[in-house]
C-alpha positions, 0 to 999 in steps of 0.5 A: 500500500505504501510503495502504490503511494510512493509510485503515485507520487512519481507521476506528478509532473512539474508545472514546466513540463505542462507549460511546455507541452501546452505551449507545444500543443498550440503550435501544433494547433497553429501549424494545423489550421495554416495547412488546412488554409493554405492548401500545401499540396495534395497530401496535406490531410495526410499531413494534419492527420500526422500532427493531429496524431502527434498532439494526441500522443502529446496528451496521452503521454503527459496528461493521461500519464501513459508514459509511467505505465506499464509495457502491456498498456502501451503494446494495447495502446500500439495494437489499437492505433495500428489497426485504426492506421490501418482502416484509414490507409484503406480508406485513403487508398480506396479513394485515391485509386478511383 
């Protein structure tokens, strides 16, 4: 019981790092909106789905707190956005090749 409260207290993160990260998630944020107006060519859906990809990991490791968890979650974690990656690559090469 004691060593839970010990390994609890480890996952608390300094003020900083959630500053940085925030800060890191409004440039992603700012670089997302000027691809979508800017029209860079015709892979830049391909290209927000990559930096939208980058902010949820983002989130998920710091916020969520996936980065002190334990290498089974994080094989799940793996498993369920490669298959969603997948879907997606299917779906983009379905409508490409029409």
């Amino acid at each position: 019981m004691v060593r839970d409260a010990v390994e609890r207290e480890d996952h608390i993160g300094s003020y900083g790092t959630y500053i940085l990260i925030w800060a890191a998630l409004m440039v992603l944020l700012a670089v997302t909106i000027i691809v979508a107006k800017v029209e860079v060519s015709k892979y830049s859906v391909l290209l927000n789905l990559f930096i939208a990809t980058v902010k949820a990991g983002l989130v998920l490791f710091f916020f969520m707190h996936l980065k002190y968890e334990r290498g089974f979650l994080k094989g799940l974690l793996l498993m369920v956005l490669l298959i969603l990656a997948s879907v997606i690559g299917l779906t983009f090469s379905d409508v490409w090749y029409r």
